[in-house]
Backbone as JSON, one array per atom type, in Angstrom:
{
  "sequence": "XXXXXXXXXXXXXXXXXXXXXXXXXXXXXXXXXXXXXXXXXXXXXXXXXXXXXXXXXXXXXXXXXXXXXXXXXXXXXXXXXXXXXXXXXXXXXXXXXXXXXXXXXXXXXXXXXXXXXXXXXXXXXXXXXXXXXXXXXXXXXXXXX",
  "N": [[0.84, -1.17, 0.0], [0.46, 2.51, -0.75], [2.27, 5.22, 0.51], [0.42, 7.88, 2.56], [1.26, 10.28, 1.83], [2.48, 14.28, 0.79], [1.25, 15.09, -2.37], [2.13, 16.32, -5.65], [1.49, 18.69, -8.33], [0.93, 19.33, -11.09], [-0.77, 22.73, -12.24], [-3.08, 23.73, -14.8], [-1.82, 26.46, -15.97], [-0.15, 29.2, -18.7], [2.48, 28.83, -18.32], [3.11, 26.04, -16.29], [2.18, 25.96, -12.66], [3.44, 24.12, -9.87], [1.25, 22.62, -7.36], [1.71, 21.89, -4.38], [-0.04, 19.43, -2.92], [-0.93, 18.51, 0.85], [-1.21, 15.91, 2.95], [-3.56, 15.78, 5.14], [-6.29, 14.76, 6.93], [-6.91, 11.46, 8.29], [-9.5, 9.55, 8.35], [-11.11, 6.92, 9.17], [-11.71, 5.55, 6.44], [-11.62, 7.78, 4.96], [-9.66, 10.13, 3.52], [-7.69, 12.76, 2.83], [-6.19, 15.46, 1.23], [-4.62, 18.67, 1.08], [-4.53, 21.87, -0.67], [-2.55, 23.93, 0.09], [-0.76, 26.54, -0.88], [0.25, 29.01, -1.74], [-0.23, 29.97, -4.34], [-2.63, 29.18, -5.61], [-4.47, 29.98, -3.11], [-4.06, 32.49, -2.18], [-4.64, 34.45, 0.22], [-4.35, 32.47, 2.12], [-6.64, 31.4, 3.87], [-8.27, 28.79, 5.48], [-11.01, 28.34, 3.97], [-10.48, 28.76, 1.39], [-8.18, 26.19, 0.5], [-7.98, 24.06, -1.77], [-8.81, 20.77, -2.46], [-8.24, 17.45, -2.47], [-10.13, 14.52, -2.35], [-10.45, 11.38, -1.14], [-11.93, 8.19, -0.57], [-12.97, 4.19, 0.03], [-15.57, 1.95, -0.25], [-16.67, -0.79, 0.61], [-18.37, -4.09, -0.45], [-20.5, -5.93, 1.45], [-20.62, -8.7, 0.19], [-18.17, -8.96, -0.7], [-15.92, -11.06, -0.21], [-17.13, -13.27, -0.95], [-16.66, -13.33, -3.85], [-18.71, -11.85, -5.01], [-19.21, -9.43, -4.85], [-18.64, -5.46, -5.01], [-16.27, -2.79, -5.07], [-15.81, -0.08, -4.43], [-14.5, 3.01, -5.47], [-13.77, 6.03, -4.55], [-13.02, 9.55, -6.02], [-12.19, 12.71, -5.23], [-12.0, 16.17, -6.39], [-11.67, 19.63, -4.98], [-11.88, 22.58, -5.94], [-12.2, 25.47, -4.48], [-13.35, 28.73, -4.53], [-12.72, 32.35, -3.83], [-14.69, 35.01, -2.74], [-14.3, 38.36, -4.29], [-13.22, 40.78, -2.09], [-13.1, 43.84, -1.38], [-11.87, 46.89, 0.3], [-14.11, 48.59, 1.52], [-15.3, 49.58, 3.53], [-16.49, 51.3, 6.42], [-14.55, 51.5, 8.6], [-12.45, 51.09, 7.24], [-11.24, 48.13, 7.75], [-10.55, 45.61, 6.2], [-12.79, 42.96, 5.31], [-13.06, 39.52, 6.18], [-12.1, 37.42, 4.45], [-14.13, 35.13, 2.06], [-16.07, 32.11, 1.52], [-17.18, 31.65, -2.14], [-17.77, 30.19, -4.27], [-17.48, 26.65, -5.85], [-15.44, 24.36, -7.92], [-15.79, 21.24, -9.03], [-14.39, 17.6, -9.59], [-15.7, 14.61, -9.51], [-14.77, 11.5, -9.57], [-15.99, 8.16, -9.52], [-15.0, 4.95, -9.35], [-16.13, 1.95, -9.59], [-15.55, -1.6, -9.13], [-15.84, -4.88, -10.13], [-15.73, -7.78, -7.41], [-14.84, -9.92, -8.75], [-12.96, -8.73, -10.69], [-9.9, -8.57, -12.47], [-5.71, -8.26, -11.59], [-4.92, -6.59, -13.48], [-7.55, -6.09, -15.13], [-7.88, -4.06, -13.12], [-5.71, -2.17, -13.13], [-5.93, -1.08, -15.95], [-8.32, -0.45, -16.15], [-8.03, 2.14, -13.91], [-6.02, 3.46, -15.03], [-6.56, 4.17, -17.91], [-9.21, 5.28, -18.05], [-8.76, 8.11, -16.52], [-7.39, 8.51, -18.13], [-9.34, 9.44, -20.37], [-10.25, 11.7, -20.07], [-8.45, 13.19, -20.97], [-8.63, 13.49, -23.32], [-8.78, 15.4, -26.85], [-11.0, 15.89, -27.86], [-13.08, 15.33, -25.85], [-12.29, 17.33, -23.25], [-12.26, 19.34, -24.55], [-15.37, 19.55, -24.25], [-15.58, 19.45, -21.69], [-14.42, 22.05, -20.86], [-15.2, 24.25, -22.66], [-18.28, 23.4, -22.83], [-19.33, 22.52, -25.07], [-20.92, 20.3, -27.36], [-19.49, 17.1, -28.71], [-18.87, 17.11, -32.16]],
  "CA": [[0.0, 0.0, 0.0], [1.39, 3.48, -0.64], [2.09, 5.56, 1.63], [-0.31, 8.57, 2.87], [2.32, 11.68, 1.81], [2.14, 14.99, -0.56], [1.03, 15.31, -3.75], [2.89, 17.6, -6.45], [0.36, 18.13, -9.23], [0.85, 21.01, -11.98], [-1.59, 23.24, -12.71], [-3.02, 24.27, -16.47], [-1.54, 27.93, -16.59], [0.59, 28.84, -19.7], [3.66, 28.63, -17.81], [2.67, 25.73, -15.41], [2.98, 26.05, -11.37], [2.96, 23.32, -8.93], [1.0, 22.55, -6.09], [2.08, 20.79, -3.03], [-1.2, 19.02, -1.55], [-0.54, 17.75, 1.76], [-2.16, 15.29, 3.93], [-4.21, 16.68, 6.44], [-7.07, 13.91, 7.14], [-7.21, 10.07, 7.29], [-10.8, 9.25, 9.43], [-12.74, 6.11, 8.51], [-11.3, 5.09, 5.29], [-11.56, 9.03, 3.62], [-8.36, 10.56, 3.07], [-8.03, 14.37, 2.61], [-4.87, 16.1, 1.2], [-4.97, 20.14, 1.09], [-3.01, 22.69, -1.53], [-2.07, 25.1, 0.9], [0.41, 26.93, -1.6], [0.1, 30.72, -1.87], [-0.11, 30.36, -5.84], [-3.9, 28.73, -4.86], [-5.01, 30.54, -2.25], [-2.74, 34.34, -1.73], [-4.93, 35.27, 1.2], [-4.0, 31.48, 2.86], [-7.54, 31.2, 3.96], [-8.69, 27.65, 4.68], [-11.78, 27.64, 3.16], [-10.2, 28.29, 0.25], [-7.48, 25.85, -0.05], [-7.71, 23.09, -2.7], [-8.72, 19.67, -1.79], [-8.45, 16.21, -3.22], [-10.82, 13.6, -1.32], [-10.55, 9.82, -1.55], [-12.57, 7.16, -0.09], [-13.26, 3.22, -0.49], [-16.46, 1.08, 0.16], [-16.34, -2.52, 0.13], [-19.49, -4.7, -0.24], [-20.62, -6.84, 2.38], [-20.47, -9.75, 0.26], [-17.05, -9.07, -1.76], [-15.34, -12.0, 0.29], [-17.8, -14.68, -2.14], [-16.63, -13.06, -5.03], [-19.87, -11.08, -5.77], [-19.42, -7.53, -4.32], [-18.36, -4.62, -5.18], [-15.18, -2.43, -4.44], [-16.23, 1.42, -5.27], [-13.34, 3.66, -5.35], [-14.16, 8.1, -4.79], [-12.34, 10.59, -6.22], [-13.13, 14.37, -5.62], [-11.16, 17.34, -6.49], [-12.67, 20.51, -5.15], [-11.46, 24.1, -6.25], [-12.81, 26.67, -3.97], [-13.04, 30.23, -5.53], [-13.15, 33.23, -2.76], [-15.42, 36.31, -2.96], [-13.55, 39.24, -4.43], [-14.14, 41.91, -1.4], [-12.66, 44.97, -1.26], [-11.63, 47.14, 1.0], [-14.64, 49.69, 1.08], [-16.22, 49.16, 4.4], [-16.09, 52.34, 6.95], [-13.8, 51.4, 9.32], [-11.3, 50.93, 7.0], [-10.72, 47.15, 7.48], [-10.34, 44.26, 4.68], [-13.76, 41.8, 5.99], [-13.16, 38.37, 6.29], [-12.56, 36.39, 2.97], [-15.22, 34.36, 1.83], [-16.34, 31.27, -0.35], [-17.98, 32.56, -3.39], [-18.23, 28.78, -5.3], [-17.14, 25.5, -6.19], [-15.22, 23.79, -8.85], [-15.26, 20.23, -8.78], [-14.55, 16.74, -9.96], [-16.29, 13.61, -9.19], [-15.04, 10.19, -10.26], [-16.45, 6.89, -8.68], [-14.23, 3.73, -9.59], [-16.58, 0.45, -9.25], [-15.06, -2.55, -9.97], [-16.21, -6.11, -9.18], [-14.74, -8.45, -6.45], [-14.05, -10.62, -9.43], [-12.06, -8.12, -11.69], [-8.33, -9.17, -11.97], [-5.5, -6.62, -11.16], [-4.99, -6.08, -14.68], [-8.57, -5.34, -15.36], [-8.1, -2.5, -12.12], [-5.41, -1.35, -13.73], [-6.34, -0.46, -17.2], [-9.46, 1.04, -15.76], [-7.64, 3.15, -13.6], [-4.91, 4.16, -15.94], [-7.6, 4.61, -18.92], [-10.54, 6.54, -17.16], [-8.6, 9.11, -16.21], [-6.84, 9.78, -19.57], [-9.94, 9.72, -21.49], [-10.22, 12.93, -19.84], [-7.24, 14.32, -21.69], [-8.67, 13.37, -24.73], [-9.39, 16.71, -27.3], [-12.58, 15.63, -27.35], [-13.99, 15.23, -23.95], [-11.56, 18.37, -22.85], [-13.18, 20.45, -25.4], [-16.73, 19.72, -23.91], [-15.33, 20.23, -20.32], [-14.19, 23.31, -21.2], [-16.53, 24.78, -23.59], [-19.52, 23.16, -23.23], [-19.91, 22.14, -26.45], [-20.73, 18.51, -27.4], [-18.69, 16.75, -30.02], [-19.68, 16.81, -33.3]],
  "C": [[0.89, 1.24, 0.0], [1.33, 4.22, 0.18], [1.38, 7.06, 1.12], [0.73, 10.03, 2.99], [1.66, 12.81, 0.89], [2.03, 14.31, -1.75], [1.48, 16.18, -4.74], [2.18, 17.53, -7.95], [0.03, 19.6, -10.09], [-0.81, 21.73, -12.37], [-1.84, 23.56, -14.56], [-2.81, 25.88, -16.95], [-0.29, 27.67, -17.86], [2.08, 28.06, -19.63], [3.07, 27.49, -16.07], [3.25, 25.52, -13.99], [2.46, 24.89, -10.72], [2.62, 23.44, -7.8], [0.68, 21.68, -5.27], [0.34, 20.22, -2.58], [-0.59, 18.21, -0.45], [-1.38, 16.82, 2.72], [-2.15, 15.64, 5.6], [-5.11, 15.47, 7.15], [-6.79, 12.36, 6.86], [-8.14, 9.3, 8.99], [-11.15, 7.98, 8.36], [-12.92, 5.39, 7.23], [-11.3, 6.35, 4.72], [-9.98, 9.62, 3.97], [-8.55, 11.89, 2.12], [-6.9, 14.4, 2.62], [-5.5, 17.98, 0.52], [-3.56, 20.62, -0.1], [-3.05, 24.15, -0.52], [-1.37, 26.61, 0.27], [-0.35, 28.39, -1.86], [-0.65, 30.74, -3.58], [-2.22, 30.02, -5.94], [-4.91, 29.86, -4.3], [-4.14, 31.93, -1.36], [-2.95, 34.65, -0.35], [-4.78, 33.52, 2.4], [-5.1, 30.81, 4.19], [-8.26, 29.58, 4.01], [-9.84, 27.13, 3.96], [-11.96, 27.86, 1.42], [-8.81, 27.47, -0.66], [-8.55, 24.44, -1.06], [-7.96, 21.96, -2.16], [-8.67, 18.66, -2.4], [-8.67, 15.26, -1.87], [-10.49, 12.21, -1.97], [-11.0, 9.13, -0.22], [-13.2, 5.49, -0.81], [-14.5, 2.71, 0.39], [-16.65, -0.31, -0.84], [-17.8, -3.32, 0.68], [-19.36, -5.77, 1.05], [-19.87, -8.31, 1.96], [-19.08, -9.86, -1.07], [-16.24, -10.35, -1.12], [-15.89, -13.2, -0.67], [-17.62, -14.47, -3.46], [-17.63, -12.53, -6.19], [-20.02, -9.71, -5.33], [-18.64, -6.84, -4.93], [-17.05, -3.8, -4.62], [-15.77, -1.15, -5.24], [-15.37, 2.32, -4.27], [-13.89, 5.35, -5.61], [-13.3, 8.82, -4.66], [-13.04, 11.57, -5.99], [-11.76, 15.41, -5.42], [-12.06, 18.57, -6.57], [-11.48, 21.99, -5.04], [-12.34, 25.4, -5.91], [-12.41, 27.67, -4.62], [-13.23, 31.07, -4.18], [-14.02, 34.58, -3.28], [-14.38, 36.91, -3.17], [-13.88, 40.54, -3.22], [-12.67, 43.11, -1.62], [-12.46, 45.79, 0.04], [-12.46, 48.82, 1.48], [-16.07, 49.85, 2.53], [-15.7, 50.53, 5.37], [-15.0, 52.79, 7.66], [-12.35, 51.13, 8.92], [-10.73, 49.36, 6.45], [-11.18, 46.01, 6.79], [-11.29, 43.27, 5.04], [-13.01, 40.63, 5.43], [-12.89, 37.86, 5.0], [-13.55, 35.28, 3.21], [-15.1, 33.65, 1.48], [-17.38, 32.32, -0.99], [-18.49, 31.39, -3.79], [-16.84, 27.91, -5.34], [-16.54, 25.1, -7.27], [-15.21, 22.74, -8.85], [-15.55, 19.01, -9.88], [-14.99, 15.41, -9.01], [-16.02, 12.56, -9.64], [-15.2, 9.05, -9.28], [-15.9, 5.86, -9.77], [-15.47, 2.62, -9.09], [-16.07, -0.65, -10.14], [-15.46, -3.75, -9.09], [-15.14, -6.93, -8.74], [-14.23, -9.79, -7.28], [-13.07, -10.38, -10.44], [-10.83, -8.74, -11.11], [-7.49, -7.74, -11.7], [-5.04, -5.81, -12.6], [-6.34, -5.27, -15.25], [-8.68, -4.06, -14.52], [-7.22, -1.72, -13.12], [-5.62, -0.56, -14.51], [-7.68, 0.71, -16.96], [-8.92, 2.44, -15.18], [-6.47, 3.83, -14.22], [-6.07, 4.88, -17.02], [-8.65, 5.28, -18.82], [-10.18, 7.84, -17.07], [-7.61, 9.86, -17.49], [-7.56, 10.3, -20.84], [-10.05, 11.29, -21.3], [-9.52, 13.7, -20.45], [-7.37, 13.98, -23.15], [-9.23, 14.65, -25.45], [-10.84, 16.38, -27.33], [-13.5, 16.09, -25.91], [-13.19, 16.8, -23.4], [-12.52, 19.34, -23.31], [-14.92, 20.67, -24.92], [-16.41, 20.35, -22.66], [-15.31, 21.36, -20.44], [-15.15, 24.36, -21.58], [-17.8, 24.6, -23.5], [-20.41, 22.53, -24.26], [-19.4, 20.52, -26.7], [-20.07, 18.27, -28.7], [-19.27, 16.9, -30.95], [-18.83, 16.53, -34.17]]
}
């Protein structure tokens, strides 16, 4: 099993910067690592660092070779309110959340897949994503044609 350390995980600017996530959480089977990194979050605010979640649930009856193993990804990209500094007293309120960015992938694979079949899923799932295709909808909005 690997071990429960940072993460170093470029961003998509032109010139790309990395950011450290670190592990902060491990309750219950979920596993929480944070991007702390200034480039992220300037005002170092935690409810707007960066998070990548993971958690596993394992069927009751995966031991007979009929359950389930369902694997959760989430990558969430807090945004902060833009405030200003226009309040009487002078001082800078509180940073905020404003919104959400996130990803969602759920891994299920049955308690009879081999580790070849995990593999390929989990190698191949996550690069269809980087296909021009699918990117181009993420992005844009717009469905293939």
């Amino acid at each position: 099993m690997s071990a429960f350390t940072n993460m170093v995980i470029a961003d998509a600017l032109g010139t790309p910067v990395n950011h450290t996530f670190i592990p902060v959480a491990a309750k219950e089977g979920l596993f929480e690592w944070q991007d702390q990194t200034a480039a992220s979050n300037p005002l170092g605010v935690p409810v707007g660092f960066n998070r990548i979640l993971t958690s596993a649930t394992i069927s009751k009856d995966v031991n007979a070779g009929k359950g389930k193993f369902a694997l959760d990804f989430r990558y969430i990209m807090p945004t902060l309110e833009t405030v200003s500094n226009s309040t009487q007293s002078g001082i800078l309120p509180a940073a905020t959340w404003a919104y959400d960015c996130a990803m969602f992938i759920k891994f299920v694979v049955s308690a009879r897949s081999t580790l070849q079949n995990r593999k390929d899923l989990y190698k191949m799932g996550p690069l269809a994503f980087q296909n021009a295709q699918i990117l181009d909808w993420a992005q844009t909005y717009q469905n293939p044609t």
